[in-house]
PyMOL commands that place a pseudoatom at each C-alpha (Angstrom):
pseudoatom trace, name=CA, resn=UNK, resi=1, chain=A, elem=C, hetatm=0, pos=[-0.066, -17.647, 20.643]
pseudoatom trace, name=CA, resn=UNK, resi=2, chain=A, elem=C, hetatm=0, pos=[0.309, -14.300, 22.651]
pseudoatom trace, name=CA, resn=UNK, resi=3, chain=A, elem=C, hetatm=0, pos=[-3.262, -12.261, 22.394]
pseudoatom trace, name=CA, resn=UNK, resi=4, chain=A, elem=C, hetatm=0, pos=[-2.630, -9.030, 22.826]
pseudoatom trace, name=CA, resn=UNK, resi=5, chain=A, elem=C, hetatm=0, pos=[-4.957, -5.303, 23.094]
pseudoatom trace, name=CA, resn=UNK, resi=6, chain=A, elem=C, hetatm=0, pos=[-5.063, -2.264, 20.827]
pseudoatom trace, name=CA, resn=UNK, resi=7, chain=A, elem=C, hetatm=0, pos=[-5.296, 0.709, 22.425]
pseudoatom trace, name=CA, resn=UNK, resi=8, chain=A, elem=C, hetatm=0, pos=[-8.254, 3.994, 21.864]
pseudoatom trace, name=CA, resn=UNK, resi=9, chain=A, elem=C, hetatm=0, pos=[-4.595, 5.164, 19.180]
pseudoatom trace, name=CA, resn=UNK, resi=10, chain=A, elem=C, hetatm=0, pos=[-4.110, 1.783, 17.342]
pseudoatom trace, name=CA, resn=UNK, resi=11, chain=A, elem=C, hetatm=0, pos=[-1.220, 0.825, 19.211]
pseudoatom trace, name=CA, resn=UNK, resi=12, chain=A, elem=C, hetatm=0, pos=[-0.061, -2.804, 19.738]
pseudoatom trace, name=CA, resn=UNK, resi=13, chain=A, elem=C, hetatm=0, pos=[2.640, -3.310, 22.380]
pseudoatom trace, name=CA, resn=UNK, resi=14, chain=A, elem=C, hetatm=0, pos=[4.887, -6.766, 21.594]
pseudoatom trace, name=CA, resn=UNK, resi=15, chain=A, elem=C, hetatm=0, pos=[5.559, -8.723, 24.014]
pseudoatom trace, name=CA, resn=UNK, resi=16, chain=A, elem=C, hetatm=0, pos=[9.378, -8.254, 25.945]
pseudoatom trace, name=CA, resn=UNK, resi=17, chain=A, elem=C, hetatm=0, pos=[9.926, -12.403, 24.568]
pseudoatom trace, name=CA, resn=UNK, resi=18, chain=A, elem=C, hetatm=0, pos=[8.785, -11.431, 21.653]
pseudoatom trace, name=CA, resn=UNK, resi=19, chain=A, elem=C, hetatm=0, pos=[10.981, -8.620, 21.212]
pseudoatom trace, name=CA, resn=UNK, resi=20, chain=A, elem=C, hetatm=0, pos=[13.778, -9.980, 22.770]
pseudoatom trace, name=CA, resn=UNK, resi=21, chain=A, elem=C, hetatm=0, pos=[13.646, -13.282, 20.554]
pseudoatom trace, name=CA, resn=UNK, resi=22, chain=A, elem=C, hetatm=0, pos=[14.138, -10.841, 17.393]
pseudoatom trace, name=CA, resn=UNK, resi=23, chain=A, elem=C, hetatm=0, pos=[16.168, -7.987, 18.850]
pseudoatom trace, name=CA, resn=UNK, resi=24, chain=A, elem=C, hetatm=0, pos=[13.586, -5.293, 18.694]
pseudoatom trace, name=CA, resn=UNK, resi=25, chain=A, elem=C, hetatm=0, pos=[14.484, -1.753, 20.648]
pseudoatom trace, name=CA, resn=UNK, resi=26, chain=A, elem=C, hetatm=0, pos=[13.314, 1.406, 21.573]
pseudoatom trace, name=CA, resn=UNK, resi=27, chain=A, elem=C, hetatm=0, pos=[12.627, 2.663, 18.246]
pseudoatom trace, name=CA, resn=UNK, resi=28, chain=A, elem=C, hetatm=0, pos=[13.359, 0.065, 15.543]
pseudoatom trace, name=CA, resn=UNK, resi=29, chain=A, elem=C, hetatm=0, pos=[10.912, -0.038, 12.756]
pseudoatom trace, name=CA, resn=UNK, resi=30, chain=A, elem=C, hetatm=0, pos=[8.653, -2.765, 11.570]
pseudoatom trace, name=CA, resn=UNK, resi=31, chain=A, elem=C, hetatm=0, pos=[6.866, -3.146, 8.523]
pseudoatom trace, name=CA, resn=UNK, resi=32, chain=A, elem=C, hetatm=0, pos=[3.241, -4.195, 8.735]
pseudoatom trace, name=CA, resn=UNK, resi=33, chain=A, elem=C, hetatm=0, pos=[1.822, -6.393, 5.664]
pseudoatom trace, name=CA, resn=UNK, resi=34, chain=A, elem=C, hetatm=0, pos=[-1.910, -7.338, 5.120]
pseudoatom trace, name=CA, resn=UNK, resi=35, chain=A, elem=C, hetatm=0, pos=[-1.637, -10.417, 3.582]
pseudoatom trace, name=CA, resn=UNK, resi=36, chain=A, elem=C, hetatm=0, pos=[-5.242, -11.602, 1.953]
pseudoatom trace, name=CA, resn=UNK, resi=37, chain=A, elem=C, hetatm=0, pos=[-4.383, -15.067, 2.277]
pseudoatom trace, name=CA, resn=UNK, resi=38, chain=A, elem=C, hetatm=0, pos=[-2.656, -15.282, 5.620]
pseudoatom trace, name=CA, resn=UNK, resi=39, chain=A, elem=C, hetatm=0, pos=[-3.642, -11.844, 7.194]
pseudoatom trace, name=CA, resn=UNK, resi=40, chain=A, elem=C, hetatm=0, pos=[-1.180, -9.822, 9.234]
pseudoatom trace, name=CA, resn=UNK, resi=41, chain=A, elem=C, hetatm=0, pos=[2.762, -10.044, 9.266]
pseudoatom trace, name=CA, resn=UNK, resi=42, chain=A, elem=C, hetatm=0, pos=[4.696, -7.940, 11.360]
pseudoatom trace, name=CA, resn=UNK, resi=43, chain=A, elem=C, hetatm=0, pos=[8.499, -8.228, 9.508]
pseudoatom trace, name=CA, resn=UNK, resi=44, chain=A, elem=C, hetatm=0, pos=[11.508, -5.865, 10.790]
pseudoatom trace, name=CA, resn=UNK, resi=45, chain=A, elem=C, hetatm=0, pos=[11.869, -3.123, 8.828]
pseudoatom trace, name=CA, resn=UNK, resi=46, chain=A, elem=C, hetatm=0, pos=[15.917, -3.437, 6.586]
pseudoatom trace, name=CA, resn=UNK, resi=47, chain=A, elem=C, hetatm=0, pos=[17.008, -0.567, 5.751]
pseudoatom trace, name=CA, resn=UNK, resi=48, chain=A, elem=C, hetatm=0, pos=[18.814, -0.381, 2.136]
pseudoatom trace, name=CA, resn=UNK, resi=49, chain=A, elem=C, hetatm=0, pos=[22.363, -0.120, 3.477]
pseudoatom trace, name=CA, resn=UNK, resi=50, chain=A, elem=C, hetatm=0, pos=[22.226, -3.443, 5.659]
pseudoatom trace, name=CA, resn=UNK, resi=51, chain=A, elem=C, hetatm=0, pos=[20.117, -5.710, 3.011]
pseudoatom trace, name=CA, resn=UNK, resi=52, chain=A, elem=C, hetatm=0, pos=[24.043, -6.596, 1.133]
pseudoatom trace, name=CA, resn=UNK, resi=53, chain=A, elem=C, hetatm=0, pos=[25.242, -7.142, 4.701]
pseudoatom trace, name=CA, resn=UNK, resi=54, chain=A, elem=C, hetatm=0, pos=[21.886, -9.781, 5.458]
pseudoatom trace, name=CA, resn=UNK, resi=55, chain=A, elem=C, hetatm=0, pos=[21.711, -11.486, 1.982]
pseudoatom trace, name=CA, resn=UNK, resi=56, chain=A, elem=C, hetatm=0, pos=[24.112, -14.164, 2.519]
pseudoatom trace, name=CA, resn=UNK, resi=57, chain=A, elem=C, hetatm=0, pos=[21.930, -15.075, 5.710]
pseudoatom trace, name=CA, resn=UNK, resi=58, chain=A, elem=C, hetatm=0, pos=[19.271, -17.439, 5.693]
pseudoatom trace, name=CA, resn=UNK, resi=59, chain=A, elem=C, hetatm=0, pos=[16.605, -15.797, 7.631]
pseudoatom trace, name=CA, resn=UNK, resi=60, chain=A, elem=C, hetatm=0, pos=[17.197, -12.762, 5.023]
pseudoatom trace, name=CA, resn=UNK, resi=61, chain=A, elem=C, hetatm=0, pos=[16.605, -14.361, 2.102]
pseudoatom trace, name=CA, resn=UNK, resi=62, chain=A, elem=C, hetatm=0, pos=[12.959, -15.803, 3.746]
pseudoatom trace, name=CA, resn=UNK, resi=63, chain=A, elem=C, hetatm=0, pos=[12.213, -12.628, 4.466]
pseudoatom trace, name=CA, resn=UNK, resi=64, chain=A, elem=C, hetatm=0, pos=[13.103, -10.962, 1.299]
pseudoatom trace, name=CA, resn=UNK, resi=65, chain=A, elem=C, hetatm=0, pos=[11.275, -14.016, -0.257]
pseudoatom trace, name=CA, resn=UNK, resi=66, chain=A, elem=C, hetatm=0, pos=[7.984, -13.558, 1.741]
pseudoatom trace, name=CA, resn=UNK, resi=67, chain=A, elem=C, hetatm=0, pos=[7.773, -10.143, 0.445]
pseudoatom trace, name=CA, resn=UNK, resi=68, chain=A, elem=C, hetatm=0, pos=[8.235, -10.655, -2.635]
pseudoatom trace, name=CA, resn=UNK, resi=69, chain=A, elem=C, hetatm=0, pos=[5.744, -13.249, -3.201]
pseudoatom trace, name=CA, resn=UNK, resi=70, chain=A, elem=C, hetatm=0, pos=[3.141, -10.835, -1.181]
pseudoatom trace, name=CA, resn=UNK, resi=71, chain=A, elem=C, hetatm=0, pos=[4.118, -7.936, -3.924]
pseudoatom trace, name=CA, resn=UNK, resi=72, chain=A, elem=C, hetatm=0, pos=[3.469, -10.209, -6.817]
pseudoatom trace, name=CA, resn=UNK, resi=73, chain=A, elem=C, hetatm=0, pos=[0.141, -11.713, -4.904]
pseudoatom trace, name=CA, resn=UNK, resi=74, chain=A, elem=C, hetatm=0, pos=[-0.699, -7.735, -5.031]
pseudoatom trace, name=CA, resn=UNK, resi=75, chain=A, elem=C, hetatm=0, pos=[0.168, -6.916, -8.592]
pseudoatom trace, name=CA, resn=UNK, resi=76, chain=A, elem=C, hetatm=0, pos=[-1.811, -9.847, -9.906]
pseudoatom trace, name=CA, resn=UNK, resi=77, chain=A, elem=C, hetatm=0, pos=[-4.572, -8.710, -7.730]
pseudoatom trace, name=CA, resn=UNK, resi=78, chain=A, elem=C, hetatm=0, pos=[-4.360, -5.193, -9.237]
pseudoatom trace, name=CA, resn=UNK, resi=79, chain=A, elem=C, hetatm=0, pos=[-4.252, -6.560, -12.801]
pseudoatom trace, name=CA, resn=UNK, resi=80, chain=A, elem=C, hetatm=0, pos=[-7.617, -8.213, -11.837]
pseudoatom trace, name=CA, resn=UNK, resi=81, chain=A, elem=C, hetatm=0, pos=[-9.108, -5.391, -10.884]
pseudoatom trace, name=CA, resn=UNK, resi=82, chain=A, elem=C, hetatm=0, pos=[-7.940, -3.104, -14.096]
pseudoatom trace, name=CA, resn=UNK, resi=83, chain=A, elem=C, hetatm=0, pos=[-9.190, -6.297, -16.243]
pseudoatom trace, name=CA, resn=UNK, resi=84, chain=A, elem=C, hetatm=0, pos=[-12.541, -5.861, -14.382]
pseudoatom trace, name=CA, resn=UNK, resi=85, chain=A, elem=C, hetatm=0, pos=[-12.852, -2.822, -14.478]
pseudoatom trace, name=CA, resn=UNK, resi=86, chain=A, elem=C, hetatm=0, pos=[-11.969, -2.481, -18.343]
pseudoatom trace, name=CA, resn=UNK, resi=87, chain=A, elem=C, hetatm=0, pos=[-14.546, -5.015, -19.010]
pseudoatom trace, name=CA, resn=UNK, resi=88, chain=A, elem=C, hetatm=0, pos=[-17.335, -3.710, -17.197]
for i in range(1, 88): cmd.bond("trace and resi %d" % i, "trace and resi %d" % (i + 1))
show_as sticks, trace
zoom trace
């Protein structure tokens, strides 16, 4: 566990193990997901031309996996909200 402070912006810095243990530079993109269930995930951002190049890996298909299930977790949520909302 690495605890960490956000600065007066909202700014996080990861930690040089961390970023060195996934290959994160200057620059490279993360995506940030709010998971209700198991709160925040920080994931690499893929962009579209590389996902064909990452799909045969492992660690690619967990991650496209993971986000998946957190998008259907979301559109059920939002289906319970119209239904409530219809209802009401």
């Amino acid at each position: 566990m690495t605890i960490i402070n956000i600065s007066n912006h909202g700014r996080i810095t990861i930690p040089s193990e961390l970023r060195k243990k996934y290959g994160w530079r200057d620059g490279d993109k993360v995506i940030i997901i709010d998971d209700p269930t198991e709160g925040i995930k920080i994931l690499p951002y893929i962009p579209d031309e590389k996902i064909p190049g990452i799909l045969d890996r492992k660690v690619g298909i967990k991650i496209i996996e993971d986000i998946s299930k957190e998008r259907k977790l979301e559109i059920e949520q939002e289906k319970t909200k119209l239904y409530k909302n219809t209802t009401s």
